[in-house]
C-alpha positions in Angstrom: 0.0 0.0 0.0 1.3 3.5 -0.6 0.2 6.7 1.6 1.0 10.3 0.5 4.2 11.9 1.6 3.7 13.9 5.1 6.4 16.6 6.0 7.3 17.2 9.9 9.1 20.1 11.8 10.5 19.2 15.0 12.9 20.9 16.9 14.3 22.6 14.1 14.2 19.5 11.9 12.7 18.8 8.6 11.3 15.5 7.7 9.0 13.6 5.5 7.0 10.1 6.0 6.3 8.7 2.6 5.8 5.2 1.5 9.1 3.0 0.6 10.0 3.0 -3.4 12.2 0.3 -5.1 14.8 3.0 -5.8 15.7 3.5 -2.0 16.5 -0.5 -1.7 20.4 -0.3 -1.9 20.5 2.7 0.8 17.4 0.7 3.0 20.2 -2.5 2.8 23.1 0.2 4.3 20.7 1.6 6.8 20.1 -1.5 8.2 23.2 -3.2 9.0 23.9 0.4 10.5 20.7 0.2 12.9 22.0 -2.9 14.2 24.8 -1.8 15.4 23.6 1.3 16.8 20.7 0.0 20.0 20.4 -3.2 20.9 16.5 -2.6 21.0 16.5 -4.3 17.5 16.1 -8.0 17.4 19.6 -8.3 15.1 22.8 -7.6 15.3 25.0 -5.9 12.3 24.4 -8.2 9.2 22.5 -10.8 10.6 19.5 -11.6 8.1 21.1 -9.6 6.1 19.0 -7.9 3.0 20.5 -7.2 -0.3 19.1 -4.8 -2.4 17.1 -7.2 -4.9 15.6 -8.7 -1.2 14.5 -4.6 -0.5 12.8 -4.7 -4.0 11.0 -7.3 -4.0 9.7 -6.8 -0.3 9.3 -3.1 -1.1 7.3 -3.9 -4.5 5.3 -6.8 -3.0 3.9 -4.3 0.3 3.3 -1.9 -2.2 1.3 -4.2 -4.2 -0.5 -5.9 -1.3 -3.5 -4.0 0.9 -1.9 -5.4 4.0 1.6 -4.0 3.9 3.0 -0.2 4.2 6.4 0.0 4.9 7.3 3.5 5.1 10.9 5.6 4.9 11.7 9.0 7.3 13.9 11.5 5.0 15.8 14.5 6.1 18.2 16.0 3.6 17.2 13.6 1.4 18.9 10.7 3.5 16.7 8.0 4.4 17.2 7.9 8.5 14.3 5.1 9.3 11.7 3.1 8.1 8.8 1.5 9.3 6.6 -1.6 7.8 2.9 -2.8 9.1 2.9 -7.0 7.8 -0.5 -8.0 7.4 -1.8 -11.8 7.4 -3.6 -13.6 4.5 -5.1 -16.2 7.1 -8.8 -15.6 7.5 -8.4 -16.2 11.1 -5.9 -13.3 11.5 -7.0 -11.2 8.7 -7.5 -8.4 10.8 -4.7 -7.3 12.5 -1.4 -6.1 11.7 2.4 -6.5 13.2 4.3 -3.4 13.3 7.9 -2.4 13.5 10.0 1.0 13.7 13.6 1.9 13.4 15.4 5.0 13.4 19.2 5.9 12.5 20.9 7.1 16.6 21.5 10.6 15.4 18.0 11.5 14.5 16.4 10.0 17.9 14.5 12.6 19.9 13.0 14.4 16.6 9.2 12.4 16.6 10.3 10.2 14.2 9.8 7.4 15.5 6.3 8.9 16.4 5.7 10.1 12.9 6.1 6.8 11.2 3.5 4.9 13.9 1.0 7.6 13.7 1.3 7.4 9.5 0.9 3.7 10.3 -2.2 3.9 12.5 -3.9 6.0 10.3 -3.2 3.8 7.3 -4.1 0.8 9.7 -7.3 2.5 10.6 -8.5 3.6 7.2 -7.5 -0.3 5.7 -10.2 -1.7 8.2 -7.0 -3.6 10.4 -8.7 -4.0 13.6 -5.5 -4.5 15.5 -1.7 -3.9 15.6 0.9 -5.6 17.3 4.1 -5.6 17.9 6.6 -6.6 20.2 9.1 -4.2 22.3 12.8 -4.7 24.3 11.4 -4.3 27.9 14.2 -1.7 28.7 13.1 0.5 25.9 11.0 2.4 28.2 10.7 5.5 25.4 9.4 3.1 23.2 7.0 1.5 25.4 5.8 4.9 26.4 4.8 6.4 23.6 3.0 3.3 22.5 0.8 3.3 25.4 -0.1 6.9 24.4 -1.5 5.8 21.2 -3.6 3.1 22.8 -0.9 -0.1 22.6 -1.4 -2.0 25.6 0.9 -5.1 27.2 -0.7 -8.0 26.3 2.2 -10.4 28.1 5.8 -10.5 28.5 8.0 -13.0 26.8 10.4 -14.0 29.8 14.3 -14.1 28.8 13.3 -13.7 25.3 16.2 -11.7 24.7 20.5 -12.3 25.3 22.1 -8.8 25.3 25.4 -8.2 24.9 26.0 -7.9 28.5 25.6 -11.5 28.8 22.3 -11.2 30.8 18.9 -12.2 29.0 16.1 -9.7 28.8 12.2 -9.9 28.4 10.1 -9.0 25.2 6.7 -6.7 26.0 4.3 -8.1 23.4 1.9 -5.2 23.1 -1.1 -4.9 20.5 -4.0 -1.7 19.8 -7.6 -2.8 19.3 -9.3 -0.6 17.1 -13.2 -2.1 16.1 
């Protein structure tokens, strides 16, 4: 699905939400070995499951195509600096809901970015008839968990030791999911 580009201005900053294009693939494949390494609030680290560009095209073309993907790109200066993807299900029994997932390059925390690309995704959720979003969060990513809860996520369980960190010590996953019908 595509939604129409939406500019920002926060704290000085310029940015726009707009839906992914095949043409940002190869930079989308850089970006994300680079998240990786940059929070440890991602499920990977740097290159694991690594993505190519052809595998950015043809996930790119194929949620563009479907009704029950978006995946979405920030931009300042014309540098892509995070994305965003809602995965929908083709299983009658899951049909309505969505899982969600964010990402943003270090430097351009604190801007809304984040909060740009799930409100973009909420509407576009909403206005597709998904009933519900999921998705799951690093239990330490407080931020994260917070401004979820403002746009209606709530916990709806805790994975226990889901998660070994690089300090050696495991970590729990909040699984947390927005009714909306």
């Amino acid at each position: 699905m595509v939604i129409n580009p939406q500019i920002y201005k926060v704290k000085g900053l310029q940015y726009i939400i707009r839906s992914a294009d095949t043409s940002d693939a190869d930079e989308l494949s850089h970006l994300r070995v680079q998240l990786d390494g940059e929070t440890e609030n991602l499920d990977r680290e740097p290159g694991e499951g690594y993505m190519n560009k052809e595998d950015f095209e043809e996930l790119i073309s194929r949620d563009t195509e479907s009704k029950r993907n978006l995946f979405l790109v920030a931009v300042v200066h014309n540098e892509i600096v995070g994305f965003s993807r809602c995965e929908g299900n083709e299983l009658k029994r899951f049909v309505h809901k969505v899982e969600f997932g964010v990402c943003v390059a270090k430097a351009c925390w604190d801007y809304g970015i984040g909060k740009g690309l799930l409100q973009q995704s909420i509407l576009w959720a909403d206005s597709a008839g998904m009933n519900k979003m999921t998705l799951n969060v690093l239990e330490t990513n407080k931020k994260a968990i917070d401004l979820y809860t403002k746009f209606g996520f709530e916990v709806e369980g805790v994975l226990k030791n889901d998660r070994l960190l690089s300090d050696g010590k495991y970590y729990n996953t909040v699984v947390m999911g927005r009714f909306n019908g």
